[in-house]
LODRENKOL-505663 format. One record per residue: chain; x, y, z of N, C-alpha, C in turn. Coordinates in pm, whole numbers, plus 50000, padded with zeros to 5 digits. Each point is the difference from the previous one (the first is absolute). Layout:
<recs>
chain/n_u/n_v/n_w/ca_u/ca_v/ca_w/c_u/c_v/c_w
A/X/Y/Z/X/Y/Z/X/Y/Z
...
</recs>
This chain:
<recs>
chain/n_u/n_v/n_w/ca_u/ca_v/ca_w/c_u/c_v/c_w
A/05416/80625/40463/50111/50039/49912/49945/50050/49866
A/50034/50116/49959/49963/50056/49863/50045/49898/49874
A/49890/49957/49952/50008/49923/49912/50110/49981/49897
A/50030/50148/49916/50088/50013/49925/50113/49950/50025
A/50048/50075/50139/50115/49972/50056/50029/49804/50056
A/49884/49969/50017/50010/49867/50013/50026/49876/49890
A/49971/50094/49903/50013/49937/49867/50154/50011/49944
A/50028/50120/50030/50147/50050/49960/50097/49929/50109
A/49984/49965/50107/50059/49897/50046/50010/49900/50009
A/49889/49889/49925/49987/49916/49981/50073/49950/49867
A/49974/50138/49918/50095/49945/49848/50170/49992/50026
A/50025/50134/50125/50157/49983/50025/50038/49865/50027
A/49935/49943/50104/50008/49861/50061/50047/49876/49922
A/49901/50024/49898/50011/49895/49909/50098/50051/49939
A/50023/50073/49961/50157/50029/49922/50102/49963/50057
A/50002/50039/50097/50131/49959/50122/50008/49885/50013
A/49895/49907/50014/49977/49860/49989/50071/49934/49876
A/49933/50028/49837/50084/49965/49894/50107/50025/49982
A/50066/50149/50084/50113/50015/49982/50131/49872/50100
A/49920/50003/50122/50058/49948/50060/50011/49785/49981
A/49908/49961/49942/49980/49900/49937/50114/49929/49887
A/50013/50128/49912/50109/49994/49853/50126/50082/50058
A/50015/50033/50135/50144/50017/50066/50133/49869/49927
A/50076/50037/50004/50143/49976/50013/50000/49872/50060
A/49951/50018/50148/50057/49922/50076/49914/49872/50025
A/49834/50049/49994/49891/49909/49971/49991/49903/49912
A/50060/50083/49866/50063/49913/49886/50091/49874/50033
A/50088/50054/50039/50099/49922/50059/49970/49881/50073
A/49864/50031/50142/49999/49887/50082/49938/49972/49936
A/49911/49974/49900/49923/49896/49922/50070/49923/49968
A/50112/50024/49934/50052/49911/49882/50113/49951/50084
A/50036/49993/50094/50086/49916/50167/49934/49939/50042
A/49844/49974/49962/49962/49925/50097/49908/49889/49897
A/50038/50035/49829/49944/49907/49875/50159/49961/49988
A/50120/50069/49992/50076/49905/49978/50071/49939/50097
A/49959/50008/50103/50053/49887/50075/49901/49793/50052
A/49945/50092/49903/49913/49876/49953/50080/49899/49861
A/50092/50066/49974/50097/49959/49909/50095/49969/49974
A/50073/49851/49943/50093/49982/50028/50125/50086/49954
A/50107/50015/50061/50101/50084/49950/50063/49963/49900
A/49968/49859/49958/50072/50033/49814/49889/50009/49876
A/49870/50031/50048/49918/50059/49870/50019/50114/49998
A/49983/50092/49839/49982/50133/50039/49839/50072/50000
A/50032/50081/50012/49844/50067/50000/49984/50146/49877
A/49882/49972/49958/49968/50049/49913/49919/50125/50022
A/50012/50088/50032/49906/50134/50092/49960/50105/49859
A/49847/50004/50001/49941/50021/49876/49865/50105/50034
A/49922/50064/49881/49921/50106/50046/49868/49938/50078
A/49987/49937/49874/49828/49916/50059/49995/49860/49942
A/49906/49947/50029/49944/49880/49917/50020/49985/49918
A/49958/50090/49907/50007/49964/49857/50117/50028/49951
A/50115/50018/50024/50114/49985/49990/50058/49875/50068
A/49966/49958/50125/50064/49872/49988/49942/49939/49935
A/49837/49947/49919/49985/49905/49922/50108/50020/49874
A/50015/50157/49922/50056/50007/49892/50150/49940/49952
A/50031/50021/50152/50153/49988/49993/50024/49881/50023
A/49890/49880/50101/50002/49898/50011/50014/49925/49831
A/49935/50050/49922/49998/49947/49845/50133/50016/49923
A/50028/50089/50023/50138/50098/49966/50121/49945/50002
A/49986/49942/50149/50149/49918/50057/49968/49871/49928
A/49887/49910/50017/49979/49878/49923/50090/50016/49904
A/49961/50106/49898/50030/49990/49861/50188/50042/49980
A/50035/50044/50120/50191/50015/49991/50030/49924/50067
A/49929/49985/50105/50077/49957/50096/49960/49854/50081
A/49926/49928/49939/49965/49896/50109/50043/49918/50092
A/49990/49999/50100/50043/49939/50141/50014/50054/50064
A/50019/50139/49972/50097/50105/50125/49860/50004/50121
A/50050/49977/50087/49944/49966/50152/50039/50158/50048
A/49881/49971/50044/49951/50207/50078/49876/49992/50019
A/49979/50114/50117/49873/50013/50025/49923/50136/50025
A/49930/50064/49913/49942/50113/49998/49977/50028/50119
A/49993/50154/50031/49950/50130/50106/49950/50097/49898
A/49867/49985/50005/49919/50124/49947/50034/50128/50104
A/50037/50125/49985/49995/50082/50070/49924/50114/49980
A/49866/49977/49925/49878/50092/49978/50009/50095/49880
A/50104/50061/50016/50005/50087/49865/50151/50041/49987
A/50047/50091/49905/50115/49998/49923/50072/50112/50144
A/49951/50092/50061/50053/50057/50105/50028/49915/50124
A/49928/49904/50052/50058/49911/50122/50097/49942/49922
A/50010/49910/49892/50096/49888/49962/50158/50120/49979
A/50020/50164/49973/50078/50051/50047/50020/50026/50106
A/49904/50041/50097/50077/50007/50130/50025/49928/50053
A/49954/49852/49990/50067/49872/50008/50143/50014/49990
A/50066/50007/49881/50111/50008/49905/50055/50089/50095
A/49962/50120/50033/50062/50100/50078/50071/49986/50150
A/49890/49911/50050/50008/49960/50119/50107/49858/50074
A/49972/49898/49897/50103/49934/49985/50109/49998/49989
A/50048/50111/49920/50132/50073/49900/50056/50050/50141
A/49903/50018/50088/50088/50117/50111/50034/49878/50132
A/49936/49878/49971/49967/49904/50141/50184/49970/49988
A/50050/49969/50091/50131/49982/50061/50021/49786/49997
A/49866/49943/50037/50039/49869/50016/50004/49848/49853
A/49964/50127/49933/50066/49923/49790/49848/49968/49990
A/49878/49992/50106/49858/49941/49941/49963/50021/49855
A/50040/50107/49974/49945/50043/49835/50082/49883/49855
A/50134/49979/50082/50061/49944/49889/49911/49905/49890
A/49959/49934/50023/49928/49907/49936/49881/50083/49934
A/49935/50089/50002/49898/50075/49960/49998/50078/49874
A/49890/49939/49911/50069/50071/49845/49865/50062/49985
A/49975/50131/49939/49897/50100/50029/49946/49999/49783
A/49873/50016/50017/49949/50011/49899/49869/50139/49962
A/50033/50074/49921/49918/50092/50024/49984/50046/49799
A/49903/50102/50017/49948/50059/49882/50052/50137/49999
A/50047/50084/49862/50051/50074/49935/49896/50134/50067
A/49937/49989/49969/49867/50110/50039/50042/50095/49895
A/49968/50118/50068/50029/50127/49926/50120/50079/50127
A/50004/49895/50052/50112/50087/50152/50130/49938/50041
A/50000/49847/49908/50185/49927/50007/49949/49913/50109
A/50163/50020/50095/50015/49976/50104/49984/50086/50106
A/49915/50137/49985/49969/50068/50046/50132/50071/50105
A/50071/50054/49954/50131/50073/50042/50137/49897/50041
A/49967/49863/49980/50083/49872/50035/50084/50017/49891
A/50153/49978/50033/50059/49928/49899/50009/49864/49953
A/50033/49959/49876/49963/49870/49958/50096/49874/50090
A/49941/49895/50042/50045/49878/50114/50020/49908/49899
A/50072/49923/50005/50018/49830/49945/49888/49916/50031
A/49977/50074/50128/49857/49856/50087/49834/50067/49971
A/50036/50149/49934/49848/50018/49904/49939/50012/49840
A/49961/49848/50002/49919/50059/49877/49892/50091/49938
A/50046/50101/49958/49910/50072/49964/49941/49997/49841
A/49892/50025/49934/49976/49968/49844/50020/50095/49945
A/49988/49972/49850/50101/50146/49965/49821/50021/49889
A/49917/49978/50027/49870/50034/49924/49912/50034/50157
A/49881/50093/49976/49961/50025/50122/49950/49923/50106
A/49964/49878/49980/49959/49894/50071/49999/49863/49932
A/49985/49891/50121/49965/49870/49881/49972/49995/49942
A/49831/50069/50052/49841/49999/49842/50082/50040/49907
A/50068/50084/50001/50094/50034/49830/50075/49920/49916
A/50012/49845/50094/50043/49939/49895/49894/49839/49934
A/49901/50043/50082/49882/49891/49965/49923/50061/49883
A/49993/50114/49964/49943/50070/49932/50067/49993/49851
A/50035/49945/49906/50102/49970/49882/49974/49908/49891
A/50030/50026/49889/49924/49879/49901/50080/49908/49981
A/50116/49951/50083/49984/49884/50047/49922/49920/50082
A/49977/50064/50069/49889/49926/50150/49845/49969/49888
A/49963/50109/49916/49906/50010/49869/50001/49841/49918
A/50119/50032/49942/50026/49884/49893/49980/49871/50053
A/50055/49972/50128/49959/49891/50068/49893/49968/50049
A/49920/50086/50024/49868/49985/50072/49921/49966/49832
A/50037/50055/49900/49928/49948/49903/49991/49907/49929
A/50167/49935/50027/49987/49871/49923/49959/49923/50061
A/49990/49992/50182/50013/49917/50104/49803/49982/49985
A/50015/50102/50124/49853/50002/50000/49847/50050/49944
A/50077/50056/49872/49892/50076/49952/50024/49846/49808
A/50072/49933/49990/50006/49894/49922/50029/50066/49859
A/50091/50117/50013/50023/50040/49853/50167/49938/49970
A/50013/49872/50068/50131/49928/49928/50006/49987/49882
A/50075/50007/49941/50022/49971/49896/49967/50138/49834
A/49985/50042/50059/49942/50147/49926/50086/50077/50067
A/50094/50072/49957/50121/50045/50050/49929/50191/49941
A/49944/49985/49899/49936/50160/49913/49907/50090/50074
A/49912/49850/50064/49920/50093/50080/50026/50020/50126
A/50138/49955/50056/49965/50041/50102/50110/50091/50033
A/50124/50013/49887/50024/50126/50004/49918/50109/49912
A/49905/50003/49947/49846/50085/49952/49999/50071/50146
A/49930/49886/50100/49916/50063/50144/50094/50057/50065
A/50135/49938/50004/50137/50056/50109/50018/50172/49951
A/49992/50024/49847/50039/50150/49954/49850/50075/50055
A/49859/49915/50046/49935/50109/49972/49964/50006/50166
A/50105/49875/50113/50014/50066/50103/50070/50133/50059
A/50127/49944/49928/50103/50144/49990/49939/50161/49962
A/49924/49968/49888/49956/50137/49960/49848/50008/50147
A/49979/49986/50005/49909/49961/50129/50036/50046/50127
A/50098/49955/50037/50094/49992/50099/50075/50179/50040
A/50056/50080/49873/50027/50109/49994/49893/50086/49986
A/49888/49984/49969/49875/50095/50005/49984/49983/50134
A/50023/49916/50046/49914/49976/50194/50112/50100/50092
A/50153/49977/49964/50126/50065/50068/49983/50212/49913
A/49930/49980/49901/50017/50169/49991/49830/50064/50105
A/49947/49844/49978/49885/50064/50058/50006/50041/50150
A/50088/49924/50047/50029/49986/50153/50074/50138/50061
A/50115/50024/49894/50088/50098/50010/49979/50079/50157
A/49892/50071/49952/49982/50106/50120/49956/49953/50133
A/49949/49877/49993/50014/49908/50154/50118/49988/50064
A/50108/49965/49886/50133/49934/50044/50051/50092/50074
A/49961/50143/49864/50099/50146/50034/49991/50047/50169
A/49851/49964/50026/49963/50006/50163/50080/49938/50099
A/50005/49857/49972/50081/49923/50075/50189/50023/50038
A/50024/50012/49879/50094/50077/50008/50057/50144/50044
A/49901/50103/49977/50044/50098/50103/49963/49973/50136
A/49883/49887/50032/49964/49993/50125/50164/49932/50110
A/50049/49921/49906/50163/49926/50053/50053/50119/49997
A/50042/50067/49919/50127/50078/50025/50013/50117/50065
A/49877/50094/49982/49950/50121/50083/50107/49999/50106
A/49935/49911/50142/49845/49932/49930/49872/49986/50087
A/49952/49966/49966/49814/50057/50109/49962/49878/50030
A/49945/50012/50122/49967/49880/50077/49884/49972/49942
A/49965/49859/49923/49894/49908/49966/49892/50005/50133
A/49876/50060/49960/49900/49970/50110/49884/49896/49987
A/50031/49919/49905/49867/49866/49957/50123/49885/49901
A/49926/49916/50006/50051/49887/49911/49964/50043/49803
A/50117/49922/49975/49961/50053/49865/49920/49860/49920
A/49885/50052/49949/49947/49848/49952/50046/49916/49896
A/49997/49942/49978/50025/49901/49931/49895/49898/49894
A/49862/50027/49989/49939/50022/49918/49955/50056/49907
A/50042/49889/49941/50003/50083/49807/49891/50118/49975
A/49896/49941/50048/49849/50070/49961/50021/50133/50031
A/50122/50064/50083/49986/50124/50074/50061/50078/49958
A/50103/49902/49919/50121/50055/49885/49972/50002/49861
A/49959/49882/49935/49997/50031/49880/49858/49935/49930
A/49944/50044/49905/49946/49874/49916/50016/49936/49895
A/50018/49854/50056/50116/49944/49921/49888/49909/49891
A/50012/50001/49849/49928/49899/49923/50105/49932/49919
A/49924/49891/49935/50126/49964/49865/50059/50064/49975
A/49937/50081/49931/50066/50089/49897/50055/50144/50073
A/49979/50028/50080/50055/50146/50025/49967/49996/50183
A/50054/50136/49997/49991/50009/50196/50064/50181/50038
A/49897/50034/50054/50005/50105/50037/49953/50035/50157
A/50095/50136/50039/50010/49953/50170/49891/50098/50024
A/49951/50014/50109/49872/50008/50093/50075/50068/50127
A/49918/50059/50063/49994/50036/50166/50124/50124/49982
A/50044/50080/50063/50055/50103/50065/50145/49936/50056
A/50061/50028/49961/50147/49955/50084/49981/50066/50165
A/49978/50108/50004/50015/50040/50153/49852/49926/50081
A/49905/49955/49947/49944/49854/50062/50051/49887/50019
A/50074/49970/49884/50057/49810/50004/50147/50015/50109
A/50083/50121/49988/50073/50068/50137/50004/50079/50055
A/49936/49971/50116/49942/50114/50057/50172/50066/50107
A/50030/50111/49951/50113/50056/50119/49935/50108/50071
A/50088/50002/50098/50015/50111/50088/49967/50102/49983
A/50053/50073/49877/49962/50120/49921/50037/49995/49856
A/49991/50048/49898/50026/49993/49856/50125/50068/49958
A/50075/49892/49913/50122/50116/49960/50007/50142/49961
A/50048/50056/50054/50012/50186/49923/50024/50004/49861
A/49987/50081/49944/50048/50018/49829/50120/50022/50037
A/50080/49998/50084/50162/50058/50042/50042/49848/49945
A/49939/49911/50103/50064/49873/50059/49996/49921/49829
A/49885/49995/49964/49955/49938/49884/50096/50027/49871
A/50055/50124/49978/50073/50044/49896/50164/49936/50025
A/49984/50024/50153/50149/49937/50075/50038/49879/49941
A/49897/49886/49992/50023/49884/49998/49973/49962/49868
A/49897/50049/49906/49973/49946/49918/50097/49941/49877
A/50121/50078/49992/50121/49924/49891/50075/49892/50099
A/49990/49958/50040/50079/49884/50085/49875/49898/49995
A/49872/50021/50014/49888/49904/49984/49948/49951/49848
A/50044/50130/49952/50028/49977/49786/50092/49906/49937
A/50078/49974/50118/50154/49902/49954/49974/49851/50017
A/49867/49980/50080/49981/49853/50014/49909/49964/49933
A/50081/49838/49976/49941/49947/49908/49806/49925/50044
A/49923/50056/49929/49848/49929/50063/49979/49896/50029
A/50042/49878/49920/50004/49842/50007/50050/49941/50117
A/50107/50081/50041/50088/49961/50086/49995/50061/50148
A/49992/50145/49961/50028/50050/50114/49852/50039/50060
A/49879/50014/49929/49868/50017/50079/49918/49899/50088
A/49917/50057/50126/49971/49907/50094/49960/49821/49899
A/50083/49951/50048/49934/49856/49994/49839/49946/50000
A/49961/50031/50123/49884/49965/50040/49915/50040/49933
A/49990/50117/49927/49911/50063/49906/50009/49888/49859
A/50147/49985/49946/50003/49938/49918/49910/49809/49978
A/50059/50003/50130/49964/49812/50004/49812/50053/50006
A/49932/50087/50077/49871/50018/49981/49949/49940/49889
A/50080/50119/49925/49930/50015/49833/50106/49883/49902
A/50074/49910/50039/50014/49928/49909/49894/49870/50054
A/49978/49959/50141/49878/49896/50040/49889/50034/49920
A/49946/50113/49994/49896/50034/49984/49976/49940/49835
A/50096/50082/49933/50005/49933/49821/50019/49908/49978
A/50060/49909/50118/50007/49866/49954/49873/49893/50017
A/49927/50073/50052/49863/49930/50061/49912/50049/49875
A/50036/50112/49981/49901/50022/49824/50020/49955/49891
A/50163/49961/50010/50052/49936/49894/49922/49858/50040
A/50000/49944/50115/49957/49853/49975/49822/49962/49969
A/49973/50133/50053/49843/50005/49945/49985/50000/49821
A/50102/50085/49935/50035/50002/49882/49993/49832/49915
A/50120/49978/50078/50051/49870/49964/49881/49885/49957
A/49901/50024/50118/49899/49902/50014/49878/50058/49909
A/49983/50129/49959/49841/49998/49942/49986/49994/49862
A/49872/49974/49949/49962/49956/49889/50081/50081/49854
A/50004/50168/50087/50034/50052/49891/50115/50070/50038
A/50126/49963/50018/50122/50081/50039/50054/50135/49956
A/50015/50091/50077/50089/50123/49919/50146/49999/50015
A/50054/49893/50083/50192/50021/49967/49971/49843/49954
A/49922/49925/49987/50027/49839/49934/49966/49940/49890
A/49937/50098/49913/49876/49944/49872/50069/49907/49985
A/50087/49990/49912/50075/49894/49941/49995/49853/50078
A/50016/49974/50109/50069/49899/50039/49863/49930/50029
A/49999/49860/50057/49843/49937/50021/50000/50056/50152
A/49853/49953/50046/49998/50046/50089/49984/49852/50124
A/50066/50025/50155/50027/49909/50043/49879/49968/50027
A/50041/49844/50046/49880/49930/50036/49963/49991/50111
A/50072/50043/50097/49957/49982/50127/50091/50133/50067
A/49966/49995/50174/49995/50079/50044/50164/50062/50016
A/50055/50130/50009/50121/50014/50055/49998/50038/50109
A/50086/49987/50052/50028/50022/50141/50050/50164/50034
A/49917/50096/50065/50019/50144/50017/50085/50023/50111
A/50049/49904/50085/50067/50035/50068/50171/50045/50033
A/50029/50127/49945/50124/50023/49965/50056/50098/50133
A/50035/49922/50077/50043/50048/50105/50159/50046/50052
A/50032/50034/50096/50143/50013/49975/50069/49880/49978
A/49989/49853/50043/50072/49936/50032/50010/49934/49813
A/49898/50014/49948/50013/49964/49876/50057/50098/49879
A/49986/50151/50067/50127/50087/49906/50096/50014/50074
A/50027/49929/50118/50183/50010/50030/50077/49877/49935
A/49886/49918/49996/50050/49897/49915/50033/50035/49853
A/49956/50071/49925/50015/50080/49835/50080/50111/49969
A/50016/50065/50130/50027/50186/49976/50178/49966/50004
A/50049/50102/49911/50124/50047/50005/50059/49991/50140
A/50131/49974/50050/50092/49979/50101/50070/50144/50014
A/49989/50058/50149/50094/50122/49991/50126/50042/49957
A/50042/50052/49932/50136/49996/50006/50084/50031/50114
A/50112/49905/49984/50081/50005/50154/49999/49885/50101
A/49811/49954/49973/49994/49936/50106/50119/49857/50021
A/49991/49942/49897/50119/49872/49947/50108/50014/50102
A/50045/50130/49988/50147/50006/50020/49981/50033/50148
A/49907/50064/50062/49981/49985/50116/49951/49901/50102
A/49952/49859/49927/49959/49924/50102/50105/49936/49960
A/50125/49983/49921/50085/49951/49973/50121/49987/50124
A/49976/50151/50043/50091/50004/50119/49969/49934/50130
A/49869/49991/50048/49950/49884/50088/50082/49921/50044
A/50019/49992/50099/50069/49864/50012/49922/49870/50024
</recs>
């Protein structure tokens, strides 16, 4: 068999395969055969990935504690809709109990109208709300031991913020990618990374981005100057803080916070002169479960797990 051609059938294959995998109906028998592992008066919580059920696991603690449910990761923000889709159409009520949780993106509900039984965030993802100088302020009085000094640590919180918007203008033209890549829109042919090092370089004091956007997303083909001009005032209207990828953001706020605590600790500080310096070690580990514990609450969410029964 001519190689080429063996190759070109081999990539169809696998396509047909993923396609047929994230089907409708595949969707479906998964989650018939996780919730019937379940009793019929919990509900179920059907979510993108992992790290959304840990987040949201923190989330509900903090509104809602007790409410009895049990997560279905459904891989990413497109199964946990055709989930939604598929259910919506099932005839025997299985879905009733099923409350759907997903991220804003740059694409909604992706042609869905809005449901009672989906939460969607109204900032582009979780990471968007772990990222905030609240989650800051707390991590500084908490674990970084600047209690009681209320000056400096709104000092460090203003010179995250100003920090924070140099990293979102720096990003800009990444985002701008991502975004025509949704709406076009052009099929994603690689993962987009998620290492800072590839995106930006981030120091105390300043941070400037690195690498090629059409490297860190790689598409199909590159927007036209047609497509690009098309979109660009509707991508001018959102807000950066809020509405740009998450994941980029939480990168580069881990990253400063690990310099900040190197800060914190050395002989000669550049965001701490003033204060003494601690005596012992802090703890660098600022993970999600410890900024879902700090970060701002979505709006909406309240009133939506409210309806729960």
């Amino acid at each position: 068999m001519n190689e080429a051609y063996a190759e070109e059938s081999r990539d169809e294959f696998l396509s047909f395969m993923t396609s047929a995998k994230e089907s409708d109906a595949v969707v479906k028998i998964d989650f018939v055969s996780f919730s019937s592992r379940i009793p019929d008066d919990i509900v179920i919580f059907a979510c993108e990935g992992k790290a959304d059920k840990l987040i949201y696991y923190y989330w509900i603690q903090r509104l809602r504690a007790g409410l009895n449910y049990e997560n279905y990761v459904c891989g990413n923000k497109g199964n946990t809709l055709k989930l939604f889709d598929a259910l919506r159409r099932d005839m025997t009520g299985i879905g009733a109990r099923v409350y759907y949780f997903v991220d804003r993106d740059f694409d909604g509900l992706q042609g869905r109208q809005p449901n009672d039984n989906i939460f969607m965030t109204c900032r582009y993802s979780i990471e968007n709300y772990l990222v905030c100088p609240e989650a800051l302020d707390d991590i500084l009085r908490i674990e970084f031991h600047c209690d009681g000094d209320p000056a400096v640590r709104r000092e460090v919180t203003e010179k995250f913020s100003t920090l924070y918007a140099k990293f979102l203008v720096e990003t800009q033209s990444l985002n701008f990618r991502i975004f025509l890549a949704r709406l076009i829109p052009i099929r994603q042919v690689g993962e987009i990374t998620g290492k800072i090092n590839a995106i930006a370089n981030v120091e105390v004091h300043d941070v400037v981005a690195v690498g090629e956007p059409a490297n860190i997303v790689p598409l199909e083909r590159d927007p036209s100057p047609e497509e690009t001009q098309l979109w660009r005032e509707d991508f001018g209207r959102l807000e950066p803080a809020m509405h740009y990828r998450g994941k980029f953001a939480l990168a580069f706020f881990s990253r400063w916070l690990e310099l900040l605590r190197k800060d914190r600790q050395a002989d000669k500080p550049l965001i701490f002169p003033a204060m003494d310096k601690v005596p012992y070690a802090i703890n660098g580990n600022f993970n999600l479960e410890v900024l879902a514990t700090k970060a701002i609450l979505p709006t909406g969410l309240r009133e939506f797990l409210a309806k729960i029964p």
